[in-house]
C-alpha positions as CSV (number, residue, x, y, z in Angstrom):
1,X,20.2,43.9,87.4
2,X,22.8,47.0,87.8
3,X,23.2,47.9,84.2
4,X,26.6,48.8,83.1
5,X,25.8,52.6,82.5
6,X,24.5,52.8,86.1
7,X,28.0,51.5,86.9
8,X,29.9,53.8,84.6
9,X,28.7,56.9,86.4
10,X,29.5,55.1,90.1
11,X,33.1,54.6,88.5
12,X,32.7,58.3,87.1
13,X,32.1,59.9,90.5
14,X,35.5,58.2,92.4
15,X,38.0,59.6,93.6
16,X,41.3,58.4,91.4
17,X,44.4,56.9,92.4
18,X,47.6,56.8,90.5
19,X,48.9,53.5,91.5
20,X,51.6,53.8,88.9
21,X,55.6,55.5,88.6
22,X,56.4,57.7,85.9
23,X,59.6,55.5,83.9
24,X,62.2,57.2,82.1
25,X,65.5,56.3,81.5
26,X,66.6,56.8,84.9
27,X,64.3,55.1,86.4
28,X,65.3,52.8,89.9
29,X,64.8,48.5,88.4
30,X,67.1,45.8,89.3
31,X,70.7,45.7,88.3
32,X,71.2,43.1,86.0
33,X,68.7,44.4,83.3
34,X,68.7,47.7,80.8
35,X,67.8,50.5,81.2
36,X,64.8,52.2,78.8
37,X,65.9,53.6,75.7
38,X,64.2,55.9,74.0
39,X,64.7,57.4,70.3
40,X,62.9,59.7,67.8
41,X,62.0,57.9,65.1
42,X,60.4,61.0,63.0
43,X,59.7,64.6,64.5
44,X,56.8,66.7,63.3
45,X,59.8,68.3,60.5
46,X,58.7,65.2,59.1
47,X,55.1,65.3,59.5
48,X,54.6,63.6,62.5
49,X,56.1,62.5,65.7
50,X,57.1,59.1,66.1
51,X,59.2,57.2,69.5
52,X,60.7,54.4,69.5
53,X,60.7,52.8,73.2
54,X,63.2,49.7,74.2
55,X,62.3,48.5,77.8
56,X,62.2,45.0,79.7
57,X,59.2,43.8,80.7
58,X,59.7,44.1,84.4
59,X,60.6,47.7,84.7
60,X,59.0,50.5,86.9
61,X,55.5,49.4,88.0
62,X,55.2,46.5,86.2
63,X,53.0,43.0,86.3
64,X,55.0,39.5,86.4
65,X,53.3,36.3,85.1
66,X,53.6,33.0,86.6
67,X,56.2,32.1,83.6
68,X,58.6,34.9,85.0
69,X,59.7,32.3,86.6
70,X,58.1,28.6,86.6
71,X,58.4,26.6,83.6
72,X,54.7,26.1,82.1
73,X,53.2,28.9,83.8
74,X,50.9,31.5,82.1
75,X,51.9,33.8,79.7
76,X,50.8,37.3,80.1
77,X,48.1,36.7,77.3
78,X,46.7,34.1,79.7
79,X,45.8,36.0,82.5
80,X,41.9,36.7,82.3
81,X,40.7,39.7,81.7
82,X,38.1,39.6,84.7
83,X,41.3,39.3,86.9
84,X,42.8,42.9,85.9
85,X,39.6,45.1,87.4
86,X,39.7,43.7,91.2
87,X,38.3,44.7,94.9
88,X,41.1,46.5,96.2
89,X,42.9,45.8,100.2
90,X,45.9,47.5,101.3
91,X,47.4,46.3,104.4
92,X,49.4,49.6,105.7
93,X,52.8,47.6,107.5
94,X,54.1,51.5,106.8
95,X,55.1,52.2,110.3
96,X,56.6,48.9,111.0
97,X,59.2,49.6,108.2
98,X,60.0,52.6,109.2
99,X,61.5,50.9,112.1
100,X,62.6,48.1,110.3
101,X,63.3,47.9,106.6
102,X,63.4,44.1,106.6
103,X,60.0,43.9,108.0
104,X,57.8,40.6,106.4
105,X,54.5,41.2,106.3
106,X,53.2,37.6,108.2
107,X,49.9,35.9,108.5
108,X,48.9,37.5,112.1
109,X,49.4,41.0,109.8
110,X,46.7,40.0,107.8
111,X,44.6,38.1,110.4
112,X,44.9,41.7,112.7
113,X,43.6,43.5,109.3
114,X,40.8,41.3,109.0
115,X,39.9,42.1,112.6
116,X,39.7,45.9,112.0
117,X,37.9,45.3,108.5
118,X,36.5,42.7,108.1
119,X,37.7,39.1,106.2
120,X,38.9,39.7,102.6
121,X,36.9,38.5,99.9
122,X,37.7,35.8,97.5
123,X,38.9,37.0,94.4
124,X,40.8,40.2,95.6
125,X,44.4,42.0,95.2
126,X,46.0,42.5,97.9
127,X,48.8,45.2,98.4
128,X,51.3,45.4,101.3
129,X,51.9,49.2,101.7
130,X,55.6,50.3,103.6
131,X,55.7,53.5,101.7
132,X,58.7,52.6,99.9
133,X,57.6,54.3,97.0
134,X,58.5,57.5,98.8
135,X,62.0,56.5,97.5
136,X,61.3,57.2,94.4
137,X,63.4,57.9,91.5
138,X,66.3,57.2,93.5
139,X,67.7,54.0,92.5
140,X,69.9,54.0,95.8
141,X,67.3,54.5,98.1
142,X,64.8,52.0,96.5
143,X,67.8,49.0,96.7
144,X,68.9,50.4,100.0
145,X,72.2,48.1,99.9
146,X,74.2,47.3,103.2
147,X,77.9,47.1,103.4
148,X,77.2,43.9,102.6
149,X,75.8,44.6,99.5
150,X,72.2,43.3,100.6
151,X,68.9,45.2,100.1
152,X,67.7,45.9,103.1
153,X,64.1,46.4,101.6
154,X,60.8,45.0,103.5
155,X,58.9,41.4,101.8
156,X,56.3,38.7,102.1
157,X,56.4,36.2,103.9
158,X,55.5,32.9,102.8
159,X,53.0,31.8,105.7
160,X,51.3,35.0,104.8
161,X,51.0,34.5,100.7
162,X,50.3,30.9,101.3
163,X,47.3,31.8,103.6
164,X,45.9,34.2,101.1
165,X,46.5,32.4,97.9
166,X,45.0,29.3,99.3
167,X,42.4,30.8,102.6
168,X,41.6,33.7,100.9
169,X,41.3,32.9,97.0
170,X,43.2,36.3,95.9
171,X,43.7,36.9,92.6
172,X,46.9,38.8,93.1
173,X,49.3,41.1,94.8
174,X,51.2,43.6,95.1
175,X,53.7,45.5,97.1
176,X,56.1,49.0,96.4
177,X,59.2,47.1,96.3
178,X,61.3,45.6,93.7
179,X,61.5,42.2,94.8
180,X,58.5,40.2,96.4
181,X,60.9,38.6,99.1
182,X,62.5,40.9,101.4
183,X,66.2,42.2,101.0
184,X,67.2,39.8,103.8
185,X,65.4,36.9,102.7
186,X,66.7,37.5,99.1
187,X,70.6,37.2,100.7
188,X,69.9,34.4,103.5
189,X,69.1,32.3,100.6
190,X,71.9,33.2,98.1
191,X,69.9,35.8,96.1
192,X,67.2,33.3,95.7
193,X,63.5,34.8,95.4
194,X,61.8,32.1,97.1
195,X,58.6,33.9,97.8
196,X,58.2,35.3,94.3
197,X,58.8,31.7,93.0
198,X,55.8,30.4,95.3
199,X,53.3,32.9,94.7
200,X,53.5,32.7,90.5
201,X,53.8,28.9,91.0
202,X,50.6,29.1,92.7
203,X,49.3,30.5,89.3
204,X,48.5,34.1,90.2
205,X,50.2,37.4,89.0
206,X,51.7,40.4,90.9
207,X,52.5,43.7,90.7
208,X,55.7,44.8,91.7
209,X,56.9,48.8,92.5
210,X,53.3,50.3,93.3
211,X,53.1,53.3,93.7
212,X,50.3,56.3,96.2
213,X,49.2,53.6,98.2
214,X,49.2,55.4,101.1
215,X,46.5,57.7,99.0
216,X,43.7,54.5,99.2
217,X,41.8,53.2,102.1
218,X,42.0,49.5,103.3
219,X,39.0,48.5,102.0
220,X,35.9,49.9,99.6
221,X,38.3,50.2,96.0
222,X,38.9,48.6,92.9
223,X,42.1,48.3,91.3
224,X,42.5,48.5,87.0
225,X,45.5,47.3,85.4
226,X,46.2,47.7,82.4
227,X,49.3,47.0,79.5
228,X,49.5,46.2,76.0
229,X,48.5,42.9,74.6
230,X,51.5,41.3,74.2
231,X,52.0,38.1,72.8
232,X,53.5,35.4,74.6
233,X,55.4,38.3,77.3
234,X,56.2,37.0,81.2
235,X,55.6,40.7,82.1
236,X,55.3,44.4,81.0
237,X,55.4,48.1,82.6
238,X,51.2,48.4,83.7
239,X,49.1,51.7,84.1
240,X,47.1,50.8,87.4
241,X,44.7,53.0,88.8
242,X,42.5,52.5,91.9
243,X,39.3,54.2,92.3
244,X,38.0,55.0,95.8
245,X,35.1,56.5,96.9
246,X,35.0,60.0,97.6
C-alpha cells in the first residue's frame, strides 16, 4: 500500500497549473448578475485589516451544482469530497475555434481523443480547451456579441456530454467559457441553456470560465478544486489547480 506521505512528495515534485482567473470588480460574468464589491471593513489604523467581499456564486472561475438549475439537485455541500481531487483530460478543440467560435465540441471529438490517448477513465473531469481564456479580463471579448446580440462563444454538445456522463462515468467538466452551451445554441433556443440543464440534471457538477489550460497535457494530471464550505450554495468562485508531471 502507497502511503499517503509517499504520495505527498509525488504531488510535491509536479509541475503546478493555475487553472483559476484572478476576480475583481471588473471582472467579465454574465449580465444579468452583480458585480463583486468589495469594502474595508477595518485597516491596520485600527489594528488589523479586515475585507468585506459581496459576490454571486457563479462568478469568475466558479463551480455550479446540479441545483443551479434542477429542482432537487445537490447542493454544493453535497458534492463528495473524493469528487473535487480528480484524473485530469483536456480535449484541445483550440484550433477549431479559432476558425469558428461556435464550434461544439461532439462525440467523434472525444472518440478521435481517445484514439490518440487512450479511453478516459471512469471517474474523471473532463475539460474542453478553445483558449478562450485568452480573452481575459475583457468582458467584450469573453461574450463576443454579434449584431444580433448573440454570443458567438464555442459549447458542448449534448451527444458529446451524454456519451461521457453515461459511457464514460465522468465526475465533471469543465470548459473556459461562460456558458456550457454555445453562444449559438444559447440563441437558437431563446436563451435557453439546454446543455447546462442536462449535464447538472444528470447529477454531476462543472466548472465554468477555466483558465491555463493550454498549460496541461491531455492526459497524466489531477485537477483540485477547492471553495468554502458553504451551506446550502448552488455554486461559488473555486481555486483549481492541476498538477502535471514535470
Amino acid at each position: 500500500m502507497i502511503k499517503l506521505l509517499d504520495a505527498f512528495q509525488v504531488f510535491k515534485s509536479a509541475r503546478l497549473v493555475n487553472l483559476t482567473h484572478k476576480i475583481d470588480e471588473n471582472s467579465p460574468h454574465f449580465p444579468a448578475l452583480p458585480s463583486l464589491e468589495k469594502e474595508d471593513i477595518f485597516t491596520l489604523k485600527d489594528g488589523f485589516h479586515v475585507q468585506q467581499f459581496t459576490v454571486v456564486g457563479q462568478y469568475g472561475t466558479h463551480i455550479d451544482a446540479p441545483i443551479h438549475f434542477v429542482e432537487g439537485g445537490k447542493w454544493l455541500d453535497q458534492i463528495a469530497l473524493e469528487d473535487l481531487l480528480l484524473p485530469l483530460y483536456v480535449i484541445d478543440k483550440s484550433q477549431a475555434v479559432a476558425e469558428n467560435p461556435n464550434y461544439e465540441l461532439t462525440k467523434q471529438d472525444i472518440l478521435d481523443f481517445e484514439t490518440e490517448y487512450g479511453k478516459i477513465e471512469s471517474g474523471a473531469f473532463v475539460a474542453f480547451r478553445s483558449d478562450w481564456h485568452k480573452r481575459w479580463p475583457d468582458q467584450g471579448a469573453i461574450r463576443n456579441l454579434d449584431e444580433n446580440g448573440a454570443q458567438q462563444t464555442p459549447g458542448w454538445t449534448h451527444e458529446a456530454l451524454e456519451f461521457l456522463i453515461h459511457e464514460r462515468g465522468v465526475k465533471a467538466v469543465g470548459h473556459e467559457t461562460l456558458d456550457t452551451d454555445s453562444g449559438k445554441s444559447a440563441f437558437d433556443n431563446g436563451g435557453a441553456l439546454k446543455q447546462e440543464y442536462y449535464l447538472l440534471e444528470q447529477g454531476i457538477y462543472q466548472v465554468e470560465v477555466l483558465a491555463n489550460l493550454d498549460q496541461v497535457p491531455a492526459t497524466g494530471s489531477i485537477i483540485s478544486i477547492a471553495y468554502p464550505n458553504w451551506k446550502e450554495a448552488t455554486g461559488s468562485p473555486v481555486r483549481a489547480v492541476a498538477y502535471v508531471n514535470k
